[in-house]
C-alpha positions as CSV (number, residue, x, y, z in Angstrom):
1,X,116.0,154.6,93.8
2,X,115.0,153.4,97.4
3,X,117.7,152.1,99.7
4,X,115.4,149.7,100.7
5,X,115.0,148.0,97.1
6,X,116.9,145.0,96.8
7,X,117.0,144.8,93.3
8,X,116.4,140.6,93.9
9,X,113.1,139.1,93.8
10,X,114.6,135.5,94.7
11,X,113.2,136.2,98.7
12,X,109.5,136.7,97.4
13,X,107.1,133.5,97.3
14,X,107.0,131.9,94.3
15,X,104.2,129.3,92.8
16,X,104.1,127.3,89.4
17,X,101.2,128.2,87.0
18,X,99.2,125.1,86.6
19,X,98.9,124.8,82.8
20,X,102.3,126.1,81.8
21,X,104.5,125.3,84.6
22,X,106.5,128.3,84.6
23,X,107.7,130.0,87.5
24,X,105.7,132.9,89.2
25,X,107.2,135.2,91.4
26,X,104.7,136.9,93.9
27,X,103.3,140.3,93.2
28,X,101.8,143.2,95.0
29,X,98.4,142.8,93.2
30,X,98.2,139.1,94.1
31,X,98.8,140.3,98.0
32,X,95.0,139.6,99.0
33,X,94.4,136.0,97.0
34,X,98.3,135.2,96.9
35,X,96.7,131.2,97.8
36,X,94.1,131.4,95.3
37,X,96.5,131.9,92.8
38,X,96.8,129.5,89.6
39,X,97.7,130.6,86.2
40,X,101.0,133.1,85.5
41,X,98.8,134.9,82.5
42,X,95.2,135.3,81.1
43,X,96.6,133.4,77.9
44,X,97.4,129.9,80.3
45,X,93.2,131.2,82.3
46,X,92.1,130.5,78.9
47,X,93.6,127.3,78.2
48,X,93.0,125.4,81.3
49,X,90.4,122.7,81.4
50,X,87.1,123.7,82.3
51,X,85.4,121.8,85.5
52,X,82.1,120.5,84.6
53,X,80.5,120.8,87.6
């Protein structure tokens, strides 16, 4: 294991998914849309209302 790892993910950004309301921590492979960022899952994607527009 790195000596850099800090074992705590409580200094990343963090964002509540939209449908669900959980609690998402930020991840490397959300590093390029981090603000674009809604849903914690493809299951909560699914469920969110649909804009008619």
């Amino acid at each position: 294991m790195s000596s850099t790892f800090k074992g705590n993910k409580s200094y990343l950004p963090s964002k509540t998914c939209v449908v669900c309301k959980k609690e998402m921590t930020w991840r490397k492979s959300w590093a390029k849309n981090w603000e674009m960022i809604k849903y914690c899952s493809d299951a909560c994607r699914k469920k969110a209302p649909k804009d008619q527009s």
